[in-house]
Structures are given as C-alpha cells and as structure tokens.
LOTIMAR-628852 format. One line per field, with one value per residue (C-alpha): x, y, z. Coordinates in steps of 0.001 Angstrom, whole numbers, plus 500000, padded with zeros to 6 digits. Layout:
% residues N
X = X:...;
Y = Y:...;
Z = Z:...;
***
This chain:
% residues 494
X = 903274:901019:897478:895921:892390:890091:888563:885594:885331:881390:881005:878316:876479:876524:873807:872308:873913:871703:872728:870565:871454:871761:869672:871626:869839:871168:875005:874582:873397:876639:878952:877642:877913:881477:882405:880356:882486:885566:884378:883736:887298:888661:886417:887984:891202:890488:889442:892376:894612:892643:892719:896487:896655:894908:896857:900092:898577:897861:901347:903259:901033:902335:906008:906261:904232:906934:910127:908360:908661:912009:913274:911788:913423:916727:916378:915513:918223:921150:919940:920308:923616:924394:925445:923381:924530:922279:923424:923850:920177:919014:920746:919891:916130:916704:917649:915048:912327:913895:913838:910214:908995:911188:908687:905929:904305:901343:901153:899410:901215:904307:902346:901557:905127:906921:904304:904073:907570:908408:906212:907627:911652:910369:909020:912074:914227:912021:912855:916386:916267:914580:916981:919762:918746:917799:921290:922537:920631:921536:925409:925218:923806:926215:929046:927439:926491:930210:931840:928782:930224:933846:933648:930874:933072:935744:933866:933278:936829:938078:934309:936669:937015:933650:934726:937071:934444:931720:934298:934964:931156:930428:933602:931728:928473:929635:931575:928386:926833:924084:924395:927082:924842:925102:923016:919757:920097:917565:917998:921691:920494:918524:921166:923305:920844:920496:925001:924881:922432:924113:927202:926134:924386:927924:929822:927740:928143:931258:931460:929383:931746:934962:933443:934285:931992:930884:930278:928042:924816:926226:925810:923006:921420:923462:921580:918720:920828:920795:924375:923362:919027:920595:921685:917871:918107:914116:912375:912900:916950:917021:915414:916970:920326:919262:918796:922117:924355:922411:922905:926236:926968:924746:926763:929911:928489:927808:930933:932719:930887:931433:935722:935590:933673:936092:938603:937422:936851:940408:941782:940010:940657:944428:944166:942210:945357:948068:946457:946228:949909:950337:948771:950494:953883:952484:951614:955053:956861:958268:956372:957400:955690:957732:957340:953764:954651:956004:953504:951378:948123:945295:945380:942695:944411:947618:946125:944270:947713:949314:946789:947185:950736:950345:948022:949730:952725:950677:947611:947177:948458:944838:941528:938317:936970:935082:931593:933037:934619:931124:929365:931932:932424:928618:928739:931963:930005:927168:928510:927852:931161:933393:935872:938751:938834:935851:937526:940972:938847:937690:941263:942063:939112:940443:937581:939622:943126:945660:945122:941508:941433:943879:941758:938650:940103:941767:938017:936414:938872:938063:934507:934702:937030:934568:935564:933752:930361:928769:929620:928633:925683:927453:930088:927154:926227:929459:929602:925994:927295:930260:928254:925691:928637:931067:928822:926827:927179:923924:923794:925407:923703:925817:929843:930741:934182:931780:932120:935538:935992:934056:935829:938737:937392:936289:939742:941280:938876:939244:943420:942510:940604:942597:945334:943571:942140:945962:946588:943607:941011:938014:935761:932452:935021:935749:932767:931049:928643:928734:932548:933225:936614:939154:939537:936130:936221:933547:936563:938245:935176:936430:939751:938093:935331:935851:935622:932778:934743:936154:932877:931604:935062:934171:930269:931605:933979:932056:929217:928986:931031:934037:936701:936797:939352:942736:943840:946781:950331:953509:956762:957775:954235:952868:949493:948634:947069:944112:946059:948985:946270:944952:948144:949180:945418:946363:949868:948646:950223:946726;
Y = 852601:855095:853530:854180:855029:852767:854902:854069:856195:857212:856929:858231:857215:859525:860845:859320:855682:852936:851029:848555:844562:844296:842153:839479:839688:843042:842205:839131:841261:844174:840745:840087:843426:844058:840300:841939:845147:842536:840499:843524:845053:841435:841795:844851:843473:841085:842864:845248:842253:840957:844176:844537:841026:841153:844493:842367:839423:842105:843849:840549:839451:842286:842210:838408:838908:841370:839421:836300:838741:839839:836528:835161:838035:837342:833756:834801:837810:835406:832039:834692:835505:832008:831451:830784:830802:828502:828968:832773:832796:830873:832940:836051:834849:833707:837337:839421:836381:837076:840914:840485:838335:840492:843553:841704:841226:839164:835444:835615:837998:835873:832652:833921:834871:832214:829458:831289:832132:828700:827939:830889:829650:825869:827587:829647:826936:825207:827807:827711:824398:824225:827196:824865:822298:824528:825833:822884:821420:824170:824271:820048:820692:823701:821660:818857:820979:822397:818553:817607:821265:820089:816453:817541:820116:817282:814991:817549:818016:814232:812161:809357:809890:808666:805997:808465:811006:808477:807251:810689:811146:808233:809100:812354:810963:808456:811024:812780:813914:816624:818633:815913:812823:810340:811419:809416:806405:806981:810647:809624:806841:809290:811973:809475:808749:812252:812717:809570:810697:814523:812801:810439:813301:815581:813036:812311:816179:815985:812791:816078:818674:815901:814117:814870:816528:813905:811290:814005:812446:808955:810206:811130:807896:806254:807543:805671:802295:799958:801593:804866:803558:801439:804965:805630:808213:809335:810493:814385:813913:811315:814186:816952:815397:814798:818346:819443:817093:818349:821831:821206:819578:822703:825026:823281:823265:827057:827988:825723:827415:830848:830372:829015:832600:834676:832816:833279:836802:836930:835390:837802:841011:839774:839190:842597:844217:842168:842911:846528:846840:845098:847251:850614:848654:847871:851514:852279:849987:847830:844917:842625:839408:836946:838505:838018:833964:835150:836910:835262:835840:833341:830804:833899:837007:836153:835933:838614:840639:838793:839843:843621:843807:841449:844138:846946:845836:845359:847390:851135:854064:855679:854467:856261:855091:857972:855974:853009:855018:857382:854107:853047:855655:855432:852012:852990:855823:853823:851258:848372:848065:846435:844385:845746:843069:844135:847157:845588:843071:846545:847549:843977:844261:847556:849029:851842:853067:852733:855836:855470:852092:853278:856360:854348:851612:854485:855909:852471:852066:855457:854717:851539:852224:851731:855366:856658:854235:856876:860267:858944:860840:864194:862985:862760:865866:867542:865439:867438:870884:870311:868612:872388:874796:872865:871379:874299:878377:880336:882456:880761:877056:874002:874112:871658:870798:870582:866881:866740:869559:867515:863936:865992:867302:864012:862397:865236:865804:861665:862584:865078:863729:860823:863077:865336:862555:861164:864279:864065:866716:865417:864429:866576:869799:868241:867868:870955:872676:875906:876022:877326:875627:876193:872553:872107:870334:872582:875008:873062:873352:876789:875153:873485:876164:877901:881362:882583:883413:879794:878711:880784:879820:876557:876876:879162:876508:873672:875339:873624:870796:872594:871557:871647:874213:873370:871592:872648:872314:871522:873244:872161:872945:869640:869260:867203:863716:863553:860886:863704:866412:864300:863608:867334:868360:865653:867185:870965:871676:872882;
Z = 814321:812743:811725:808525:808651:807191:803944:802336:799105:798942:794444:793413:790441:787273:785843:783123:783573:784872:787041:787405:785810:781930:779689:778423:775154:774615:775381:772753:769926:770902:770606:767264:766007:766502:765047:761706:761382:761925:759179:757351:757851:756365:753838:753049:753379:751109:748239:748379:747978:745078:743512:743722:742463:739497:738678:739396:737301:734061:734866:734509:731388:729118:730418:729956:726366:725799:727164:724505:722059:722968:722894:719714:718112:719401:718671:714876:714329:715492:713233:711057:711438:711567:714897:718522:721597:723882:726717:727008:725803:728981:731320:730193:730270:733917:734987:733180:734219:737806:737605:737051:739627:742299:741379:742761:746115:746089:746104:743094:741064:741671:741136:737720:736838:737819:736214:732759:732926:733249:730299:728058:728846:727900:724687:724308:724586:721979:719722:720346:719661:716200:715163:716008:713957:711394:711094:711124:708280:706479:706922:706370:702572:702282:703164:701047:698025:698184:698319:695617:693209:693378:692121:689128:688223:688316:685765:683583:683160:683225:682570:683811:687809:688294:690841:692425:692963:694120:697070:697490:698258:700262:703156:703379:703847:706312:708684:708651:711813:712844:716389:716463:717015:713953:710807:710123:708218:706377:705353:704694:702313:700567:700073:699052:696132:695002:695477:693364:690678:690523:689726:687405:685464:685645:684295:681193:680776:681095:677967:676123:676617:675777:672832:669296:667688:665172:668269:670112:668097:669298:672778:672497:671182:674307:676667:675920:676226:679338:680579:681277:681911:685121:686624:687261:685061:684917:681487:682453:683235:679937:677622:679617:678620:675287:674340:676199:673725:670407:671699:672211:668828:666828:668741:667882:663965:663933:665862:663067:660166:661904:661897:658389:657524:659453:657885:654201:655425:656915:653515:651266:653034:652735:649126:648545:650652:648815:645009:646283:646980:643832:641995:643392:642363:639353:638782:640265:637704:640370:639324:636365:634709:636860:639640:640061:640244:643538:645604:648139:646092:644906:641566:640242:641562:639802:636432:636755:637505:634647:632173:633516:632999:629362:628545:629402:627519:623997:624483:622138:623837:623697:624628:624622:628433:628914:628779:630995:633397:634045:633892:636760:638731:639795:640472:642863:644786:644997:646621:643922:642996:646107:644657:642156:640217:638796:637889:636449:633956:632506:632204:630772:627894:627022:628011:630236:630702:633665:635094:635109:636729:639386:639406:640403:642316:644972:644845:645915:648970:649543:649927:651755:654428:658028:658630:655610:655632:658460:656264:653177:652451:653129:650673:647870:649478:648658:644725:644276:645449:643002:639770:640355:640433:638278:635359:634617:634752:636494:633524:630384:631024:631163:630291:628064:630024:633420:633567:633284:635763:637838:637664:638487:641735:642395:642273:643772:646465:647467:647324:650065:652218:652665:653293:655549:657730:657932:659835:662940:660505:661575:658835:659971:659367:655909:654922:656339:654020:656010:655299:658865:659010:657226:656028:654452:651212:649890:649225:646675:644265:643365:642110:639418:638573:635862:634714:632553:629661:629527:629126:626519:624741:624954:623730:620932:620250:619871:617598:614549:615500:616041:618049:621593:623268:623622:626545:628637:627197:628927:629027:625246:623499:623369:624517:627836:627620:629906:632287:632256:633525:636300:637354:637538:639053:641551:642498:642408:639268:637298;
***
C-alpha cells in the first residue's frame, strides 16, 4: 500500500498581525460593544413599531369617529321613517367594525379597534334602543289619540254614550303594551286620567251643541254644580267651558236674528215683485177691484192697490203733476226713493197721473237693479250731456220745451237700455261718451233735440204770455195728451 507522506504545512505569519496572547481586558470591552449596537438595532426596532402604531391608533380613531357618525345617522333617518330594523343595524356594524380591524397589523392598532369598537356598538345599540322606544311611545299615543278622537267625536253627536265610550277606553288601555312588555302601571293610571277627563269634557260639548237654545245659559250655570265639579274639572276647563256654551248660544241668537232678516228680506223683495206685476196688469187692464182680494200680497199692499184702482175709477181725467213728478224723478235718480209705494200714494192723493207713476216706478227698478248700482255715475253722466244739449240752444239760450224734451229722453233712454242689456250690449258701450259703438246711448239725445227754429217758435210764442206751441196731433186733428206723447216717444212713433 502506497504511504502518504507525513506533511507539515510551514504558515507563516502575516504581516501586520500579532501574534502574541490578547489582553483579556480588551476582548471584554469588543463583547460589550457588539451587545450595544444589538440593543441599539432593538431600539430601532422598537420605535418603528411604535411609530406604525400610533399611525394605526390615529387611522382607526377617525374611521371609527366616522363609522359613529355613520351609524347615528342611520339610526336617526330610519326613526324617522318610522321603522328600525335592529338587527340588520348590528350586523352591518359587525362587518364595517371587522373591515377595519383586518387593515391593521400592530397589536396596538388592533387593541384600539376592537376595545373602542366594542364601546361605539354598545353605544350604537343604545341608540337603537332609545329610538325604539321612542317610536313606540309615539305610535302608543297615536293609536291612543285616534281611539281618544273617535269616542269625543261620538259624544258630541249622542252626549249620552258616556259609559259606552269610557268602557270603550278602559279595554284599550288594558290591552296596552310597549315593545310588547306590559305598559307601566303607573303611566297607564295616568293616561287613563287624562282619556277620562278628554271625555268627560267632549261630552259636555256635546250637551252644548244638543241643547236647545234657551237651556244653553242653564248649562252653563251647571257646570259649576257638584255633577259636573266631581269630574275634576279644574278652574281653566270650568271657565274654558263656560265661554264655549255662551258662544254657542250668541251664535245661535245672531244666526236666529240673521234668518228672520233674510226672511223679511226674502218676504219684501216678493212683495216688491208681486205689486210690480200688479201694477203692469193694472196698467194692462187685467186687474179688477176683486181681484186684488186674491193675490198673495200683504194686509198694506192690497189697500194700497185698492185705492189705485178706486182712484183711477173716480179721479179727473187731467192733473197738473208736473211739479210732483220733477220733485220725484230726483228723488228716483238719486236713489232716495226705493220703494213704489211711495210713488203710488202720490198717484192715490192725486198728486200725479197713471202714466207718470208707471213712468217713475219703471225708472226706480231701473236704477236699482245690482246691474246698474256700478254705472250709475255714467248714467248721471249721460242725464247731464242730455239736460246741456236738450234744455238749452248754444246760441238762442234755454228752449222752453227743454224739460219736457228731456223727461222724454229720460223715459225713453231707461226703455232702451233695458232693452239693449236684454240682448248681451254691454253697458260700458251704452253708456260710452266717446260714442265709438254703435249702441251708445249718447246717440239718442239727437232724437229729442230740437231744431233751432222750433225753439225760436216757441220763445216767440210764449212772449207776452202767449200760448205755448201746439203739440203734436193725431191722425183725426185732435191734439195729443202728454201721456199719449210719451207713449208714442216710447214706441218710436215721435
């Protein structure tokens, strides 16, 4: 077998390196140095973890602030809406609580999540649960205030289903429950107080709006007496109560007072309408003496119509009524003169023929009708515009027949605007100054305005007390009566 040499390699020492023995005081201070840059790199460690931390810490402050927030919110917007869901609420918190502590890697970071998490769902749920109850109080007195609504309005109606309603009210109470646990005994004693006093209160209003109105005072008084007192009625519900029963009974007075006008108003426009036809039947002969007896009229109204026709039957043919009937026909267009009677006891006395009472009597309806009232001062416009051209020529002075060319207008122009208004003209084209349609009223002056010569016929005529100028004859010479020429003005004739 081959031998291996024995080999001793010959090392020499390198320069520079010392090889003689250490000093043990110099290898304890190297041990101690690298155990300081080990603590050091901890150190280091350390702080990079506490760094991270505390960002983690401020990271999870905010969101959690935020899911609070978030929550609180939700909790609000749905008691709002009337309805919360419990237990959707705690699961979604559990997630998004979840989400957030998965995002985290230190121990402390977590720590802080999960400990104020846990504090934020117990406040949550807090929440959740005050909303609750809130919700609930609130639909228990809506579902009381409705039960409370339908037996008041009850005893207003029938006063006498007191003990009806008050069973009605305690069943309710008694089935009463809130998040379905058994209401308080104490609150339910005290809403059954308040139930008790409501409906004590509705049914005395309800005696109020029953009772005659004569016993409403007596009522009143009652209230003060030991039956109602022993419903704990206090001083403000006593007074309160009071003051509703004398309203009642002063309304009751002035809604009484108010009918009985109407119906005097009622009555008297009736009569006005009913003496009206009378007197167009009258006019029309197609009303006798006994006849009158049979008309629906007033103890006063059929005298009055007895007299006219008495009258008529043994009164002169001819009465001088010029003065009364100027002296009337102002009252009529101012507006003193309303009623026709006034206008017939004239005709009764004498004091004015048929023609002119009919005359003014179809003038005051004219004036008063409602459709009139607003125009009337462009009516007295139009009378003025007539009385200037009609009355009085620009260069001869005043005509002596002016006025009666005037009255004429005045009846005629009353004919036609009744007539005209009949058929849709409205009454600002009738009475329209400017005469820019064709219907203005302001036309017809020039039918009754007469020519200068007329005039100075009729001055001429009446110098020296002559006589005035003839009037206007008919077809066999005789001269017209002045009813017979209003009568013919009227139908176009003159």
């Amino acid at each position: 077998m081959p031998q291996i040499k024995s080999y001793i390699q010959q090392v020499a020492t390198p320069a520079g390196f010392n090889t003689s023995s250490r000093n043990p005081s110099v290898e304890g201070g190297e041990a101690r140095g690298l155990q300081r840059i080990g603590s050091a790199i901890q150190d280091v460690g350390q702080v990079l973890n506490e760094v991270q931390q505390n960002k983690e810490v401020a990271e999870g402050s905010a969101k959690l602030a935020d899911l609070r927030l978030k929550y609180s919110q939700r909790i609000v917007q749905e008691a709002e809406a009337g309805s919360i869901n419990p237990e959707k609420i705690d699961e979604d918190f559990e997630n998004e609580l979840s989400q957030i502590q998965s995002s985290y890697s230190t121990a402390g970071g977590v720590d802080y999540v999960r400990r104020n998490g846990t504090e934020i769902k117990s406040s949550i749920k807090g929440s959740v649960f005050a909303a609750q109850t809130e919700l609930t109080k609130v639909k228990l007195k809506e579902d009381v205030d409705s039960a409370v609504d339908k037996a008041t309005q009850l005893l207003r109606l029938d006063p006498t289903q007191r003990e009806s309603a008050y069973t009605q009210m305690n069943d309710m109470l008694d089935n009463l429950s809130m998040g379905g646990r058994p209401l308080d005994a104490k609150i339910k004693e005290k809403m059954r107080s308040q139930i008790s006093r409501s409906i004590d209160v509705a049914q005395f209003r309800g005696l109020i709006a029953n009772a005659r109105t004569e016993d409403l005072p007596k009522l009143r008084d009652a209230l003060r007496t030991t039956a109602f007192l022993d419903r704990n009625f206090d001083d403000d519900t006593v007074r309160s109560l009071e003051k509703e029963a004398m309203s009642e009974f002063s309304w009751r007075e002035t809604e009484t007072v108010r009918a009985r006008r109407s119906q005097e108003d009622a009555d008297k426009a009736r009569q006005e309408a009913l003496m009206n036809k009378a007197y167009v039947d009258f006019e029309a002969g197609k009303l006798s003496y006994d006849e009158v007896k049979k008309l629906d009229l007033s103890f006063d109204n059929k005298e009055r119509l007895k007299n006219i026709i008495k009258t008529d039957n043994t009164r002169e043919v001819t009465v001088n009524d010029s003065h009364y009937a100027k002296s009337l026909l102002t009252d009529v267009l101012s507006g003193t003169i309303t009623d026709p009677a006034v206008i017939t006891d004239y005709y009764t006395d004498n004091k004015i023929k048929k023609t002119t009472m009919h005359s003014l009597i179809k003038q005051m309806n004219f004036y008063n009708r409602p459709e009139i009232a607003p125009y009337k001062q462009a009516v007295k416009g139009l009378e003025s515009y007539a009385e200037e051209n009609l009355t009085k020529d620009p260069f001869l002075g005043r005509d002596p027949e002016g006025r009666r060319q005037l009255q004429l207008f005045k009846d005629e122009m009353a004919r036609v605007m009744m007539e005209k208004q009949n058929q849709g003209v409205p009454m600002s084209e009738l009475l329209d100054p400017e005469m820019k349609s064709k219907d203005s009223l302001y036309f017809l002056v020039g039918k009754f305005k007469r020519s200068q010569e007329e005039v100075i016929n009729s001055i001429t005529g009446n110098i020296g007390g002559a006589a005035r100028p003839p009037k206007p004859k008919d077809s066999s010479g005789k001269e017209l009566s002045d009813d017979e020429i209003i009568k013919k003005v009227n139908n176009g004739e003159l």
